[in-house]
C-alpha positions in Angstrom: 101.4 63.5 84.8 98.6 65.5 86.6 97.4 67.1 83.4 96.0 63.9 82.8 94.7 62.9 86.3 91.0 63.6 85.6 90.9 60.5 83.4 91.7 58.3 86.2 88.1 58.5 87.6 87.7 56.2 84.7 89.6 53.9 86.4 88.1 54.7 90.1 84.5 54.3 88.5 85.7 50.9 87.4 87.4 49.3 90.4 84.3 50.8 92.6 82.1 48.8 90.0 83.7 45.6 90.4 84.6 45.9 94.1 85.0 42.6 95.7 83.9 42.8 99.2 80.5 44.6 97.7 79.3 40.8 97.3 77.1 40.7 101.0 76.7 43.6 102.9 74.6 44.6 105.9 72.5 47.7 105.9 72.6 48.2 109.7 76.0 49.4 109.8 75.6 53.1 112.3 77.8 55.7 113.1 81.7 55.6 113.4 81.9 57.7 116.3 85.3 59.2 114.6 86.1 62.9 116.3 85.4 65.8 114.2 89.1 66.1 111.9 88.8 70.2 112.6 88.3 70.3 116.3 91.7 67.3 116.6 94.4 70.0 118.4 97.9 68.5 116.9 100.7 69.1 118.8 104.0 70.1 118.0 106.4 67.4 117.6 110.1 66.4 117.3 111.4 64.5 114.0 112.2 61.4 116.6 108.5 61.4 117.9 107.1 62.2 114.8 108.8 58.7 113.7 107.1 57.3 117.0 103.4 58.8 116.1 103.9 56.7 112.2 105.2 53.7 113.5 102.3 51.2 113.9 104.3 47.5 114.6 103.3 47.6 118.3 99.7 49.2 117.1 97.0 46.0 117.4 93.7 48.0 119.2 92.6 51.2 116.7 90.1 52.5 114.7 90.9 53.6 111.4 88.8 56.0 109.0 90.2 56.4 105.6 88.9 57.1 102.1 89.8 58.9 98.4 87.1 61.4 96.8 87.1 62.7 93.5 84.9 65.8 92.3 85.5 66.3 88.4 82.6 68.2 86.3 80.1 68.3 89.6 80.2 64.5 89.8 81.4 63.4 92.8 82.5 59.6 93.9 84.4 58.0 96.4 84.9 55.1 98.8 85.6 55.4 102.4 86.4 52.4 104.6 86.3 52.8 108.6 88.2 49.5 110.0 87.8 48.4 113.7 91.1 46.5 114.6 90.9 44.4 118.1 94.0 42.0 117.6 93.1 38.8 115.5 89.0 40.9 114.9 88.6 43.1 112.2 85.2 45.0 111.5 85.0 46.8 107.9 82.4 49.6 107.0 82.8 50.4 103.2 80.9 53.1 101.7 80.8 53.9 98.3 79.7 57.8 96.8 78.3 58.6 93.6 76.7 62.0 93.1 75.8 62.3 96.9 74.2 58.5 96.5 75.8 56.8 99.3 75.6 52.5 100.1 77.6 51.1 102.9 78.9 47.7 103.7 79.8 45.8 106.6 82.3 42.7 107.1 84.3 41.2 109.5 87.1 39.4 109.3 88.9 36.8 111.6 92.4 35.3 112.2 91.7 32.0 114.1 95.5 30.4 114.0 96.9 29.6 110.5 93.0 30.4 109.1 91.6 33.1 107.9 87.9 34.2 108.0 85.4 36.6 105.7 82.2 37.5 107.5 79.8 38.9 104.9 75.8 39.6 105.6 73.2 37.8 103.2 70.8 39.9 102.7 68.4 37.5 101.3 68.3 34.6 104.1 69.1 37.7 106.6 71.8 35.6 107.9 75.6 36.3 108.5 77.6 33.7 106.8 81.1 33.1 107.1 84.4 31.4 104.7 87.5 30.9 104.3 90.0 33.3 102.3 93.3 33.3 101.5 94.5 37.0 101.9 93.3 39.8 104.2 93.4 42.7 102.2 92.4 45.0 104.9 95.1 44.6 107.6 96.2 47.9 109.3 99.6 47.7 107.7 97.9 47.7 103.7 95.8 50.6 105.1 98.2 52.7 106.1 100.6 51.8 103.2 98.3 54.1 101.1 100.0 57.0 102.9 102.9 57.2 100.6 105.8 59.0 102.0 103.9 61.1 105.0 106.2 59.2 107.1 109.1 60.9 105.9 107.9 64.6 105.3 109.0 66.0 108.9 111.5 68.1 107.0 109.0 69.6 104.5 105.6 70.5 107.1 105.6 73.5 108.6 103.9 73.6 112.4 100.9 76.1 112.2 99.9 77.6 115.6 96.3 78.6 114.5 95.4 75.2 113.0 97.4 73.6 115.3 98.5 70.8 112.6 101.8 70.5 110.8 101.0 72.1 107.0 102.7 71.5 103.6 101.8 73.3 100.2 102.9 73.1 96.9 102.6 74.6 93.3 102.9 73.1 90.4 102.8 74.7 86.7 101.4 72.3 83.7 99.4 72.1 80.7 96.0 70.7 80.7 94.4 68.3 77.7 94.4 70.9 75.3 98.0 72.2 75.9 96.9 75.4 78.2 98.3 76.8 80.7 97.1 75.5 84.6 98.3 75.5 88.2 98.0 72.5 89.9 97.9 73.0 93.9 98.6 70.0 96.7 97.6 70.8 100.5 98.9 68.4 103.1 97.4 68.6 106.6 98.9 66.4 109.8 97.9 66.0 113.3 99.6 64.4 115.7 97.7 64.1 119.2 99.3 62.9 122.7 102.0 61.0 120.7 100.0 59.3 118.2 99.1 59.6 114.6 95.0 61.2 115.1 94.8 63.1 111.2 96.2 63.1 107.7 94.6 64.5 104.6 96.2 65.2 101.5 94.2 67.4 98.8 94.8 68.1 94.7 93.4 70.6 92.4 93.8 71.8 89.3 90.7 74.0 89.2 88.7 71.9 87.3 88.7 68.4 89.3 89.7 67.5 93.3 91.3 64.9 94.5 90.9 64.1 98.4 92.7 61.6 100.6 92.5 61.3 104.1 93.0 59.1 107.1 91.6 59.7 110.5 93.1 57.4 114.1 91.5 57.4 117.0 90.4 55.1 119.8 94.0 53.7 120.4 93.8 51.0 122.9 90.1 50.9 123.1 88.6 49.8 120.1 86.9 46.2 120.2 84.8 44.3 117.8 82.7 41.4 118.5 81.9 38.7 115.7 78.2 38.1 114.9 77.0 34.7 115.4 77.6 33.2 111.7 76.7 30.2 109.5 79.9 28.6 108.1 80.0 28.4 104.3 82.3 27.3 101.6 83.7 24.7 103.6 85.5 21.7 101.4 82.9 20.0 99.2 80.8 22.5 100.3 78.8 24.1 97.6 81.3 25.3 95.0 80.9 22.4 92.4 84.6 21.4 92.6 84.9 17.6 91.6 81.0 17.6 89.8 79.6 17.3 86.3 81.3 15.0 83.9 84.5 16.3 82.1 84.9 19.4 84.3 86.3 22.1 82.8 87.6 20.5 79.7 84.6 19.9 77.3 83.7 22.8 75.0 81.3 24.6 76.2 82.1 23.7 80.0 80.9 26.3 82.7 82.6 24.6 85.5 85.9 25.2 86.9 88.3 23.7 89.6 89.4 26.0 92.4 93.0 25.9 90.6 91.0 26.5 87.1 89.0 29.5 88.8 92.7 31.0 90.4 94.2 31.0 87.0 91.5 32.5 85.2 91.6 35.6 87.8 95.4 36.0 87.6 97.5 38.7 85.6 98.9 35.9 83.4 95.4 34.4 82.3 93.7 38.5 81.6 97.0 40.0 80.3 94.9 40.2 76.8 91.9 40.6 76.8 88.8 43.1 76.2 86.8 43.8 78.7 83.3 46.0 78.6 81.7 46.9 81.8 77.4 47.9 81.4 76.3 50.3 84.3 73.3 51.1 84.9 72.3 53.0 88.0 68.5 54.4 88.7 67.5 53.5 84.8 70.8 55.5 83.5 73.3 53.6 81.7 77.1 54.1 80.7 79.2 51.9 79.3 83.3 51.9 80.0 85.4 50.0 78.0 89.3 48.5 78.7 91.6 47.2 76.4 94.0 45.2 78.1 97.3 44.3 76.4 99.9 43.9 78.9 101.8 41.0 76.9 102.5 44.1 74.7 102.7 46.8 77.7 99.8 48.5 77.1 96.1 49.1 79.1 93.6 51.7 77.5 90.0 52.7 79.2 87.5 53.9 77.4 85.0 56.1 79.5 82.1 59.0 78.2 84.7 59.7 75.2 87.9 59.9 76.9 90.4 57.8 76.4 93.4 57.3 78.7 96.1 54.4 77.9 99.1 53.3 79.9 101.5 51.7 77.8 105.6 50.4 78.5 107.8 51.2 75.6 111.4 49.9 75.7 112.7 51.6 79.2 109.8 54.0 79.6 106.4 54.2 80.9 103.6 56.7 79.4 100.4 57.6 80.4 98.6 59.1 77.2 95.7 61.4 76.9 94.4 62.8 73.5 97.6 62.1 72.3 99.8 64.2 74.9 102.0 61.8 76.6 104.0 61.8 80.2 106.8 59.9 81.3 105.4 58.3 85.1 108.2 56.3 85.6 108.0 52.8 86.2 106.6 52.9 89.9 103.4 54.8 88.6 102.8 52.4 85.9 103.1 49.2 87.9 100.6 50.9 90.9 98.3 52.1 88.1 98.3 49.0 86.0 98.0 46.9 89.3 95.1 49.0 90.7 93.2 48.3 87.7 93.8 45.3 87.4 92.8 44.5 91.6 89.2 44.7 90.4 89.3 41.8 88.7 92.1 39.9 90.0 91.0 40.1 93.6 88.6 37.5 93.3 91.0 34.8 92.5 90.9 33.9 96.3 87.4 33.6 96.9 86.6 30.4 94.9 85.5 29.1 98.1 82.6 32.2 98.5 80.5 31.4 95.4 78.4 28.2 94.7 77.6 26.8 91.7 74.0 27.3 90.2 72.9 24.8 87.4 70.1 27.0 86.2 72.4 29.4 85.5 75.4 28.0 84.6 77.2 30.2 86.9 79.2 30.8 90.0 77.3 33.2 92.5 77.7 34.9 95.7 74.7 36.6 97.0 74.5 39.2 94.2 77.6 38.6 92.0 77.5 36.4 89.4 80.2 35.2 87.6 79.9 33.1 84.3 82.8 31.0 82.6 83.8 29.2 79.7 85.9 26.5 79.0 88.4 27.4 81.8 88.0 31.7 81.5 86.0 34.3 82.4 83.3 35.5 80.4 81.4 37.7 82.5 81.0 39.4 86.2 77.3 40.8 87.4 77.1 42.7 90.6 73.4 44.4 91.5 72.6 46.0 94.2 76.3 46.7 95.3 75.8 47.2 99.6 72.8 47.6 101.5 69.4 47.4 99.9 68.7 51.0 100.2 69.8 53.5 98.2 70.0 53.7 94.3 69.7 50.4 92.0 72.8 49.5 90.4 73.9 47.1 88.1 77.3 45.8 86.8 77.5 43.5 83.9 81.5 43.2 82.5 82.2 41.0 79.6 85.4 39.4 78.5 85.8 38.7 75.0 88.7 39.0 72.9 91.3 36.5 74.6 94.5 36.8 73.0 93.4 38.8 70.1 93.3 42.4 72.0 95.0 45.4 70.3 96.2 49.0 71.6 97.1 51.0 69.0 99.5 53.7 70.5 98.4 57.5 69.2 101.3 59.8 67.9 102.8 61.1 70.3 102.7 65.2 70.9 104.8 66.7 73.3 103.3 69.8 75.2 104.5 73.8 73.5 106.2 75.0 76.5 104.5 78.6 76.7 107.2 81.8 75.9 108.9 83.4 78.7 110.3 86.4 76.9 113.9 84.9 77.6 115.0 84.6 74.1 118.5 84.6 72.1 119.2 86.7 69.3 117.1 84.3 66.3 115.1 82.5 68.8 111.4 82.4 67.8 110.2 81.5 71.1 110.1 77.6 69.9 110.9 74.9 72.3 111.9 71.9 70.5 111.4 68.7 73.2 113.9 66.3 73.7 113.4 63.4 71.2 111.4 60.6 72.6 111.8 56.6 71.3 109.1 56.1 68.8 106.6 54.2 70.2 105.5 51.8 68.1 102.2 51.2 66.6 101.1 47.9 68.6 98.6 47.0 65.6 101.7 46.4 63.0 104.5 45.5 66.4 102.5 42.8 68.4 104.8 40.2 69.5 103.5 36.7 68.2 101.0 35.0 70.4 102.2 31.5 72.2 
């Protein structure tokens, strides 16, 4: 599976692209005041209080850092989000890296009884404004739940005295996209400070690309976040053109939708075929990354600077393919991959309420996203400017196209040569013959029949 890892920045570049909460931002946003990671002394710990140091239910007042980077070929991107948790008060800080170009933005968001709140900044009316939403993606629970199974690996770290953290290391032999030989190396590093949780980072290489992930706690008990003053917004009837124009949503042609017509059009079932092309262009440089999704038949491909990764479901199995070399993930890997790709898109089926309807345009928009329909789907998403208004020019255009006519067609399949260890029988030529796989079909000629 890790031979193939590098292609996911395809997928990172996209999500990052197409991030939601990139529509408002405020460029005054300041330090986080987070303790520096290598001067955190970890003590050593039991396996019951290292339980005690992961177990957050009783957690409500904490500051949070945490963030993935990738460096692959020089280029280096990444998000990082520091999140402020004072009971029902959430400030967010997201800042996105590309190339050492960084843009940050703030938000807030609020839990007043059975209502939830989004604060976003317009930087046009120099306003906060605040809406509605339905979920709160960034609760302390779904940040932490990107920690995996940290929580359980008392019985594989090792406490080191010098570093004062509890270290884990691992190994791994593979092939990379061309069948070679390459080690693959994983560095784990976890502090645990006066009882609590204070550091976790998690590192991959395969000596061509890193992979970073890290979390950082501190301020337990302490932090606090006060709301800015802010307009309310989105309110019912309030500027999103629900119940307007004549024949709403059903006339050909029609670029108005219903909040229930906007929901569907954002959900799995509504983009599980599709074609979707996203245009970048960032300080007059442009790249395009294409993604062919067919999950009525399985399969997802992206499309990005030649390479090609797909993720496809075949009878009981799940692949990830690159240049033809496939791996079995399992299903688990699939559905998070699948569903992390898909979270770019389908994470703006709750904020119908965010966007107001221009007639110029014929479109939906929210400070600097614009969203386009037609006759009940999507059609297009452009973002510019993602964060504050410093930093480099960018500018997202994705179009749909292709709705229920999308193909995948599945490469043949090439197993990896497993390289000769000089343990051979009498008549062995040093040939390792792979257990047979199911043929995976070819989804051009093996499509099931649209409804």
């Amino acid at each position: 599976m890790k031979k193939v890892r590098g292609l996911l920045v395809a997928l990172l570049a996209l999500v990052l692209a197409l991030g939601l909460m990139a529509c408002g931002g405020d460029d005054k946003g300041g330090k986080d005041g987070a303790p520096d990671p290598t001067k955190v002394k970890g003590e050593k710990v039991t396996a019951e209080q290292w339980a005690a140091a992961f177990d957050m239910s009783e957690v409500t007042n904490v500051t949070v850092k945490a963030g993935m980077k990738v460096t692959q070929d020089g280029n280096r991107r990444g998000m990082e989000t520091v999140a402020k948790f004072d009971g029902d008060k959430t400030q967010l800080s997201i800042t996105s890296e590309n190339n050492g170009q960084t843009e940050t933005m703030n938000a807030y968001v609020s839990q007043e009884g059975n209502v939830t709140y989004g604060y976003a900044f317009d930087p046009q009316e120099q306003v906060w404004k605040r809406s509605p939403i339905e979920d709160n993606e960034y609760t302390l629970q779904a940040i932490l739940g990107e920690m995996g199974d940290l929580e359980e690996g008392y019985t594989r770290v090792t406490y080191d005295e010098d570093k004062k953290a509890y270290v884990y290391s691992e190994t791994e032999e593979g092939f990379d996209e061309n069948n070679q030989p390459i080690t693959y190396t994983m560095n784990t590093t976890i502090k645990i400070a006066d009882g609590k949780l204070a550091v976790a980072e998690v590192s991959e290489s395969d000596g061509k690309s890193v992979w970073e992930m890290y979390f950082q706690m501190y301020n337990y008990g302490t932090t606090s976040v006060t709301l800015p003053q802010a307009t309310d917004v989105g309110g019912e009837g309030e500027g999103n053109g629900e119940g307007e124009g004549e024949g709403e949503g059903e006339n050909e042609g029609s670029t108005r939708v219903t909040q229930e017509q906007w929901e569907y059009a954002f959900s799995e079932q509504a983009l599980a075929n599709v074609t979707v092309s996203a245009d970048i262009t960032e300080n007059g440089q442009s790249s395009t990354e294409t993604m062919l999704i067919a999950l009525d038949a399985g399969c997802l491909q992206v499309t990005n600077g030649g390479q090609i990764l797909i993720l496809a479901k075949v009878g009981e199995k799940y692949y990830m393919i690159a240049d033809g070399v496939a791996s079995d993930i399992g299903q688990t890997m699939y559905e998070q991959s699948v569903g992390q790709v898909m979270s770019g898109f389908t994470d703006f089926a709750t904020h119908f309420n965010e966007f107001t309807y221009d007639e110029a345009q014929g479109a939906y928009v929210c400070y600097n996203t614009t969203i386009k329909f037609r006759n009940g789907k999507v059609v297009s998403i452009a973002m510019e400017n993602i964060g504050t208004q410093e930093g480099p020019k960018t500018t997202t255009v994705a179009t749909f196209s292709a709705y229920g006519s999308t193909f995948v067609t599945l490469p043949d399949i090439q197993e990896p040569t497993v390289p000769d260890t000089g343990d051979k029988e009498e008549g062995d030529k040093g040939e390792v013959v792979p257990d047979p796989e199911p043929d995976l079909p070819n989804v051009d000629t093996e499509y099931p029949e649209k409804k």
